[in-house]
C-alpha positions as YAML, in Angstrom:
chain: A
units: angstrom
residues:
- id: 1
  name: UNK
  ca: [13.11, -4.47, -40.10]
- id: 2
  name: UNK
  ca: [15.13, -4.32, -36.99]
- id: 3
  name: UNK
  ca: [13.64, -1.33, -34.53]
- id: 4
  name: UNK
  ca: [17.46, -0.99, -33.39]
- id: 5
  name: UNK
  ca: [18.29, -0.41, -37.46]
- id: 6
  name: UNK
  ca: [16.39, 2.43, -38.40]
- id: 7
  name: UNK
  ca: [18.94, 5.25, -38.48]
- id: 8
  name: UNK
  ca: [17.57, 7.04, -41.58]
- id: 9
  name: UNK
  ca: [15.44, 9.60, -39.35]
- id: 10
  name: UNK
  ca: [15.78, 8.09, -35.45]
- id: 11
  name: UNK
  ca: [18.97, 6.13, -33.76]
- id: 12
  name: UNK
  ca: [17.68, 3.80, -31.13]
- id: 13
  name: UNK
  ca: [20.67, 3.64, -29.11]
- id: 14
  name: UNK
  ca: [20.60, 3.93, -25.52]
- id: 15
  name: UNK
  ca: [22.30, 7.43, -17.87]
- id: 16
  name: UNK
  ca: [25.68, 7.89, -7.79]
- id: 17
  name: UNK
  ca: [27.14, 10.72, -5.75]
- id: 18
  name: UNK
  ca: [29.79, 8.54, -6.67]
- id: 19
  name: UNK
  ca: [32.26, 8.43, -9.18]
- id: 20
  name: UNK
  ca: [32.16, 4.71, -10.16]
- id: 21
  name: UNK
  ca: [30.00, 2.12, -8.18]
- id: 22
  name: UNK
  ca: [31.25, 2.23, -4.92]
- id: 23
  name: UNK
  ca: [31.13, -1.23, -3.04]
- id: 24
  name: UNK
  ca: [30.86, -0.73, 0.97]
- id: 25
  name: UNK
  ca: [31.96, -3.10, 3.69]
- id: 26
  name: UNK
  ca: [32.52, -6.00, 1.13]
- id: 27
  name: UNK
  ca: [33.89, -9.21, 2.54]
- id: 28
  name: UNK
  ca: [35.96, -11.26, -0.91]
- id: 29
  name: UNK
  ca: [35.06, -14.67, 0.84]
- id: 30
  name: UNK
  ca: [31.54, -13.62, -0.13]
- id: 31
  name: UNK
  ca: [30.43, -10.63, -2.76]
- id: 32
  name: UNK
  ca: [26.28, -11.17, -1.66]
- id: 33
  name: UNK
  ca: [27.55, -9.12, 1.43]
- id: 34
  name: UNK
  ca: [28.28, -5.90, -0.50]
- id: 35
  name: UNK
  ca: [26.47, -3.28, 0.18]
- id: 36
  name: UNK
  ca: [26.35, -0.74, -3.42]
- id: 37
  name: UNK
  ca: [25.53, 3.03, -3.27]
- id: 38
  name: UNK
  ca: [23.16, 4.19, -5.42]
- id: 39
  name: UNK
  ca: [23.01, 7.04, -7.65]
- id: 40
  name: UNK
  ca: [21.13, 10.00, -5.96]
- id: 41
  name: UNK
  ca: [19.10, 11.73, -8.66]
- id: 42
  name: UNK
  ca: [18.94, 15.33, -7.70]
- id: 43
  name: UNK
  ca: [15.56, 16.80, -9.52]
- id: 44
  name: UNK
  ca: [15.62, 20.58, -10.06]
- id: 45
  name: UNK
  ca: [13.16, 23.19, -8.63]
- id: 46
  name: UNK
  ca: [10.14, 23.28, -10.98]
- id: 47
  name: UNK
  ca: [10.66, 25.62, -13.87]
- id: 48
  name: UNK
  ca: [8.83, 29.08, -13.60]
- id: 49
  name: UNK
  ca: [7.92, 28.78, -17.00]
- id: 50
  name: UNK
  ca: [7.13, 24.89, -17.20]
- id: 51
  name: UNK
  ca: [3.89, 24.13, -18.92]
- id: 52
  name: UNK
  ca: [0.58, 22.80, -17.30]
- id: 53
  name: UNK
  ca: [-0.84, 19.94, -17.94]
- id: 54
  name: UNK
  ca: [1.59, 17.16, -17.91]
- id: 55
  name: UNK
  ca: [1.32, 14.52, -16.01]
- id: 56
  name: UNK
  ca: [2.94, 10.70, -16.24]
- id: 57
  name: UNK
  ca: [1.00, 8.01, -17.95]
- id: 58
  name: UNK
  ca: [-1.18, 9.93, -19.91]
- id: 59
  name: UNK
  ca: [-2.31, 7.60, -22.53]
- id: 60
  name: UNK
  ca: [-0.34, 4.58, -21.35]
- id: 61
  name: UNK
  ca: [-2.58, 2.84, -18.98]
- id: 62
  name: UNK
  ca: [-5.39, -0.06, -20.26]
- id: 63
  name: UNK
  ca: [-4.77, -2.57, -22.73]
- id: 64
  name: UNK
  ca: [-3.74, -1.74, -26.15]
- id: 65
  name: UNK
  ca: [-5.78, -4.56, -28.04]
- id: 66
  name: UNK
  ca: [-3.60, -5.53, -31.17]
- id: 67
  name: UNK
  ca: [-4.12, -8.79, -33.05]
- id: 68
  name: UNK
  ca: [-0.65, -8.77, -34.21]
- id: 69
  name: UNK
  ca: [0.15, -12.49, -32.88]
- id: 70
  name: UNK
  ca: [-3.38, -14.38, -34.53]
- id: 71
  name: UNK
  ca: [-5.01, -13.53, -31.22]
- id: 72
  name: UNK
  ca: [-5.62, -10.70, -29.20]
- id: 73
  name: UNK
  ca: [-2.85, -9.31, -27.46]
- id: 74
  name: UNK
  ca: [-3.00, -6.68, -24.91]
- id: 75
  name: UNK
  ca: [-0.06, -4.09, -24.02]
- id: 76
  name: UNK
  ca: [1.10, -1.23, -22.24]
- id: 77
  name: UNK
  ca: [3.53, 1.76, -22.31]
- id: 78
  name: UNK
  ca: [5.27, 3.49, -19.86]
- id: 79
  name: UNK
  ca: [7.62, 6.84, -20.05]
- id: 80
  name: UNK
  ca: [10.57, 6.30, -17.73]
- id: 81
  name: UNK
  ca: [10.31, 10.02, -17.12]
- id: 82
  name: UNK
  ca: [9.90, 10.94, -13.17]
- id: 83
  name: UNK
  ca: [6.67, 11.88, -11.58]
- id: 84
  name: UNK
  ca: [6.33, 15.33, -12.28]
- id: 85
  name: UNK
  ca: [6.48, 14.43, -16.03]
- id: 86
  name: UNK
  ca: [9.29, 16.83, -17.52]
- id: 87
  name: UNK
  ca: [12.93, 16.66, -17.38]
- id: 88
  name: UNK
  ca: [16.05, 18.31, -18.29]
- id: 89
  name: UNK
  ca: [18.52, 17.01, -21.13]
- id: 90
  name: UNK
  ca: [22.14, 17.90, -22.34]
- id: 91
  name: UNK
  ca: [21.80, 16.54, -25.50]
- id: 92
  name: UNK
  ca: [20.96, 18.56, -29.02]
- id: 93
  name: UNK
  ca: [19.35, 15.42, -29.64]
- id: 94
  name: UNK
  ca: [17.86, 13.83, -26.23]
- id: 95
  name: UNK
  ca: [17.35, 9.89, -26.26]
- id: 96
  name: UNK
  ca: [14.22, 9.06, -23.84]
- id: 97
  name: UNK
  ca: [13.19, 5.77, -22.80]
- id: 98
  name: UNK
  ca: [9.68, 4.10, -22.64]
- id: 99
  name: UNK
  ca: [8.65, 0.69, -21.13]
- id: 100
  name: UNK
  ca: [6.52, -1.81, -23.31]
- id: 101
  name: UNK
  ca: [4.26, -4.46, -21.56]
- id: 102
  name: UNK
  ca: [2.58, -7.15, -23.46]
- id: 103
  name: UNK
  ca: [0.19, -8.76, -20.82]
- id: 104
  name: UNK
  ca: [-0.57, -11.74, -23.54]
- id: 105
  name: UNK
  ca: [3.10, -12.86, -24.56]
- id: 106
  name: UNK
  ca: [4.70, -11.66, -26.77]
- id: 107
  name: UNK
  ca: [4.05, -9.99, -30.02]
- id: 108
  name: UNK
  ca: [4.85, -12.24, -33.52]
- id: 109
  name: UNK
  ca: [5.80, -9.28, -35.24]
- id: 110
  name: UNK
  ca: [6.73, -5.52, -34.43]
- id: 111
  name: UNK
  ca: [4.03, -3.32, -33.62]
- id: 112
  name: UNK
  ca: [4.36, 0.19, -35.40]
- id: 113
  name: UNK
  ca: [4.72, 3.37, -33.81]
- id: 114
  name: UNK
  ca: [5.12, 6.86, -34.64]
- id: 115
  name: UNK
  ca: [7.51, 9.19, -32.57]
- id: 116
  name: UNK
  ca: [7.82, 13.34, -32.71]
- id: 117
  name: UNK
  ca: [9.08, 16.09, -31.16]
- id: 118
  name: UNK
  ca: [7.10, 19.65, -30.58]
- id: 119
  name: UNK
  ca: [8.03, 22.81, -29.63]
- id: 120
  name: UNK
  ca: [5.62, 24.06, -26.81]
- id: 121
  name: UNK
  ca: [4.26, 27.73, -27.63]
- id: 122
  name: UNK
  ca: [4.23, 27.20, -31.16]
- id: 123
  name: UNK
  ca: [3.02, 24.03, -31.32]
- id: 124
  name: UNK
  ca: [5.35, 23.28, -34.66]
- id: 125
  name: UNK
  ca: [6.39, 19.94, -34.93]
- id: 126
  name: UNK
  ca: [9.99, 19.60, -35.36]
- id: 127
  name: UNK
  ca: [11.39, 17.91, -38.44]
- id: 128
  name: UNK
  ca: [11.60, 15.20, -39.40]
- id: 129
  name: UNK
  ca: [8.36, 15.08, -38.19]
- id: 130
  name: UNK
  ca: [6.34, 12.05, -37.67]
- id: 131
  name: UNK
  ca: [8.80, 9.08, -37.65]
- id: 132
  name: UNK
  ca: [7.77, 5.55, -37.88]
- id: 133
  name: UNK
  ca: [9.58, 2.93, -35.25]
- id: 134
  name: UNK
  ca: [8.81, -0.62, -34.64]
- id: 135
  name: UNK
  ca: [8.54, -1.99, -31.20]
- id: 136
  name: UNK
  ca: [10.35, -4.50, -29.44]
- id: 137
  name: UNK
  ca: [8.57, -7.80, -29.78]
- id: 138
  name: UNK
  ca: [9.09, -8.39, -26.00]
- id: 139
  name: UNK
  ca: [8.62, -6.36, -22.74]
- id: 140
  name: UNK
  ca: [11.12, -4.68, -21.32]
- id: 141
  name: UNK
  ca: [12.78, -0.95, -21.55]
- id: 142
  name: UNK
  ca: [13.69, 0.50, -24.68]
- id: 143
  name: UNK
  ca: [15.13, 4.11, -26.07]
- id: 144
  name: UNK
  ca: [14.49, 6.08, -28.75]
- id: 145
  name: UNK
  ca: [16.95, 8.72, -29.78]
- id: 146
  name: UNK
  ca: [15.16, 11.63, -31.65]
- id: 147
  name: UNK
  ca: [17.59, 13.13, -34.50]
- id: 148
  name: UNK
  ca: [15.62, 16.57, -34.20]
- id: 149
  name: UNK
  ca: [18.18, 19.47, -33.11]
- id: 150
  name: UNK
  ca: [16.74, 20.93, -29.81]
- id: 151
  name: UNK
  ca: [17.24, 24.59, -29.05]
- id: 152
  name: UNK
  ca: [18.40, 25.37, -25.20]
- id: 153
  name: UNK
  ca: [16.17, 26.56, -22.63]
- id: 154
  name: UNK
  ca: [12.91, 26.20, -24.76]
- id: 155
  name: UNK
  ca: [10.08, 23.97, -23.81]
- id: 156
  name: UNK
  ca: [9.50, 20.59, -26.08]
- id: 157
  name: UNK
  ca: [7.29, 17.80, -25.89]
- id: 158
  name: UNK
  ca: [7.88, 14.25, -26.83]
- id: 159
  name: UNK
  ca: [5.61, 11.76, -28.25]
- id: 160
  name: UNK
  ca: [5.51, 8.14, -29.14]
- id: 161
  name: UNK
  ca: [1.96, 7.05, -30.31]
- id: 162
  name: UNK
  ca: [1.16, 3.28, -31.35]
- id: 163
  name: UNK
  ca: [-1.44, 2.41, -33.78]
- id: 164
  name: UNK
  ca: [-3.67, -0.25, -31.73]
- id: 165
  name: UNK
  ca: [-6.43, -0.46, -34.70]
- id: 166
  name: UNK
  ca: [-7.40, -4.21, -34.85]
- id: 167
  name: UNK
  ca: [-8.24, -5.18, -38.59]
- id: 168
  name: UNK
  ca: [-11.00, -7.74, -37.25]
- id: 169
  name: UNK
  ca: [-12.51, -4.92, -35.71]
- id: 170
  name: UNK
  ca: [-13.12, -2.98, -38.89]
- id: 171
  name: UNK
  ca: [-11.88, 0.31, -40.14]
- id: 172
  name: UNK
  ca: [-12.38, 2.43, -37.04]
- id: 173
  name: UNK
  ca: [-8.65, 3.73, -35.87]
- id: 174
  name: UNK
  ca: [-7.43, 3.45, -32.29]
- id: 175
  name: UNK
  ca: [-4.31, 4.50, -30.75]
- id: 176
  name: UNK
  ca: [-2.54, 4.80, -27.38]
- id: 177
  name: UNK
  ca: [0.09, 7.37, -26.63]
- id: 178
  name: UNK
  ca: [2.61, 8.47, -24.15]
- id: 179
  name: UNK
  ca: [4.32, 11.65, -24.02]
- id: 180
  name: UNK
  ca: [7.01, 14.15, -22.09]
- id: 181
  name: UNK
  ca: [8.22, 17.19, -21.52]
- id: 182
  name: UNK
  ca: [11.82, 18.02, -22.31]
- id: 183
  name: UNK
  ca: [14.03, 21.00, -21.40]
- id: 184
  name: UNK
  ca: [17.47, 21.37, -22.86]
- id: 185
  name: UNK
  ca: [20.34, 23.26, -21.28]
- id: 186
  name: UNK
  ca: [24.13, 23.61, -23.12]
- id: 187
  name: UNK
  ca: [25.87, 22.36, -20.92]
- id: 188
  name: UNK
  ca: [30.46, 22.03, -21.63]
- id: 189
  name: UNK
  ca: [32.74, 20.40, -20.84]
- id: 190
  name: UNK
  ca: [30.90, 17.00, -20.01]
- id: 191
  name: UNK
  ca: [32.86, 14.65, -17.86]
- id: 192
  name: UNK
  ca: [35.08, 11.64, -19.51]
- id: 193
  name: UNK
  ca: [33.88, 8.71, -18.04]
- id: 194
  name: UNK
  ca: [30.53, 6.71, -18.26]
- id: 195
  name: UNK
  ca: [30.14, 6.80, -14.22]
- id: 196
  name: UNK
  ca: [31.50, 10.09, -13.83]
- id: 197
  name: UNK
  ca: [28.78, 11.63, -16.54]
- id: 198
  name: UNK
  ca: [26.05, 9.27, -14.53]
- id: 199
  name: UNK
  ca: [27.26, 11.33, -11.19]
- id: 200
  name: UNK
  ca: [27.38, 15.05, -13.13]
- id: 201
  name: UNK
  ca: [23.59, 14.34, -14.32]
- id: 202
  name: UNK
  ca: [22.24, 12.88, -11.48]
- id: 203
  name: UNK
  ca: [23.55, 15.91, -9.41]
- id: 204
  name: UNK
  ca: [22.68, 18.54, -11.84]
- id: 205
  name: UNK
  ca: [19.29, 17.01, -12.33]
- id: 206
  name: UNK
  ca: [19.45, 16.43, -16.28]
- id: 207
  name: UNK
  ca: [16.63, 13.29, -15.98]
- id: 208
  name: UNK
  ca: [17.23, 11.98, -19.80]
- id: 209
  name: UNK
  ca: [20.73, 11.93, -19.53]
- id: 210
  name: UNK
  ca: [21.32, 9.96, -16.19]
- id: 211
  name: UNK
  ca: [18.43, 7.63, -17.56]
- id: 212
  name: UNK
  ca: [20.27, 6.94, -21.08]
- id: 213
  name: UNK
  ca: [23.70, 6.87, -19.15]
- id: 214
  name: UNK
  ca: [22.47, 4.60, -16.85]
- id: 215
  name: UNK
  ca: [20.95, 2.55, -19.30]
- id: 216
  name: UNK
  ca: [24.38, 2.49, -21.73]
- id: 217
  name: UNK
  ca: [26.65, 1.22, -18.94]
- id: 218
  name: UNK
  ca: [24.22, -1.39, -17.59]
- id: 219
  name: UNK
  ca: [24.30, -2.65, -21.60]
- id: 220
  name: UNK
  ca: [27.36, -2.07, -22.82]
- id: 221
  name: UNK
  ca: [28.95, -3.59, -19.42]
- id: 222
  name: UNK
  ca: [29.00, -7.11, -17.80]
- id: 223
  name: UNK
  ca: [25.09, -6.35, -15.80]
- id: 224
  name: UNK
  ca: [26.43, -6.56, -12.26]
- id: 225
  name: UNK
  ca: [24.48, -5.41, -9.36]
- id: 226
  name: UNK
  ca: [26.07, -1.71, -8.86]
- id: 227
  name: UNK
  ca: [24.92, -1.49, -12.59]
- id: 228
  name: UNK
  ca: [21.71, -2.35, -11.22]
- id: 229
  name: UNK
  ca: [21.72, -0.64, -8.33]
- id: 230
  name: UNK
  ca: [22.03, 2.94, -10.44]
- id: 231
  name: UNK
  ca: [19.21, 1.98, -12.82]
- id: 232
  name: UNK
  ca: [17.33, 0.85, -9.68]
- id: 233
  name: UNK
  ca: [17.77, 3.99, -8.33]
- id: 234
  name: UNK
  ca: [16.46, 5.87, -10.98]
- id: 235
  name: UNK
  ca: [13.69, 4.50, -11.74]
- id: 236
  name: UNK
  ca: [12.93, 4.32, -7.67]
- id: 237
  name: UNK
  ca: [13.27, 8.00, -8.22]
- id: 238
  name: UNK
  ca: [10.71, 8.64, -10.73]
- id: 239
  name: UNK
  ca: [8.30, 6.24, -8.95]
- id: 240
  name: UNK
  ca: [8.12, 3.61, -11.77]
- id: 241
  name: UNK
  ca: [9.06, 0.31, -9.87]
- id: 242
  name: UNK
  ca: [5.55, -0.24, -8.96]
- id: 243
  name: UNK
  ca: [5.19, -0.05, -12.84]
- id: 244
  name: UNK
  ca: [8.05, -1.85, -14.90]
- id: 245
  name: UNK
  ca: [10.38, -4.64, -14.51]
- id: 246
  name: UNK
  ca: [14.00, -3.06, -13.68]
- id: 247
  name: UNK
  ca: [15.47, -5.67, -15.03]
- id: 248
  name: UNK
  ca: [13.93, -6.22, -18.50]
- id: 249
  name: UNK
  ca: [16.61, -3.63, -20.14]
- id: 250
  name: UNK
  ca: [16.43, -4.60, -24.26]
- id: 251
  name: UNK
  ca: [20.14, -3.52, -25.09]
- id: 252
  name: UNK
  ca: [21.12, -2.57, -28.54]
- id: 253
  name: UNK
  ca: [22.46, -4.97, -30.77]
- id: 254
  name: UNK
  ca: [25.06, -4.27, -33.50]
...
């Protein structure tokens, strides 16, 4: 099954101070001169109440040995989240985006996943609970909308775990796992326009959002290098170029 089709429980669909891409001293005889502006991602002050212990990566880094292709086949994941490892979201229902890295290829078939959402304090999972995804077959950046409704200004952690257990390697389980933390503010009304929401996250520091609107216009418009150049910036931002290909984007497909 197609990862992009499961809608029962999840929806993977797919964020400068500008308003639209803004193209500076540009010479028509020849568009490589244009200089873009870039989104300027405007992080908040750290919450007084954000929770220790967070920190990018965890879980993510080594190989993830899965012999899902006949052979071996090593990969990676990577939460586009920035460095301090939370962020803020608009949405009831926040889409976040992870980077997969197969260091071997490419997998044959999807490699299964489980995603959830917790509330921090508690520690109750929020339902649907555990939902099963499959991952793209090919390395690049990917979202995962969670269908769990989010209450504002509480605490929540994200998780996507993948089951690395190797069947050749008997029945012993093993698992790598990357994780976030997620802090929802109502926020009304929300600006019209794709570029114009892009500018009122990036400014108000709502991470996820700018991210996933970032994400949706490089996709769901003709990839041209202002696109780029936001998405760029982003990820620049969080400190995750050193880490992921910017322009391995897997867009949805209908």
């Amino acid at each position: 099954m197609d990862y992009l089709k499961l809608t029962s429980a999840i929806i993977l669909g797919f964020t400068s101070p500008i308003l639209s891409p803004l193209l500076v001293g540009a010479n028509p005889q020849n568009p490589e001169s244009v200089e873009i502006a870039q989104v300027n991602f405007k992080q908040p002050p750290p919450h007084p109440d954000v929770p220790p212990g967070t920190v990018r990566g965890t879980g993510s880094r080594g190989n993830c040995p899965i012999a899902a292709s006949g052979q071996g086949l090593g990969i990676s994941l990577t939460p586009l989240i920035p460095a301090e490892g939370w962020g803020k979201t608009a949405s009831e229902s926040p889409t976040v985006w992870v980077y997969v890295s197969y260091n071997n290829g490419a997998g044959e078939t999807p490699i299964t996943g489980e995603i959830s959402l917790e509330e921090i304090g508690t520690n109750r999972r929020l339902p649907p609970g555990k939902v099963s995804i499959s991952l793209p077959t090919q390395s690049g950046a990917f979202p995962i909308t969670f269908t769990s409704s989010l209450e504002p200004n509480k605490w929540y952690r994200w998780y996507l775990v993948v089951d690395c257990s190797n069947p050749e390697d008997g029945p012993t389980p093993s698992f790598s796992s990357v994780e976030g933390l997620i802090y929802p503010e109502a926020i009304s009304p929300l600006p019209a326009t794709p570029q114009d929401r892009l500018q009122f996250y990036a400014e108000d520091g709502f991470w996820y959002d700018a991210i996933n609107e970032a994400g949706n216009i490089y996709c769901s418009q003709q990839p041209n290098r202002a696109n780029l150049a936001d998405w760029e910036s982003l990820l620049k931002y969080g400190e995750l170029l050193n880490e992921v290909n910017p322009k391995s984007l897997i867009c949805p497909t209908e």
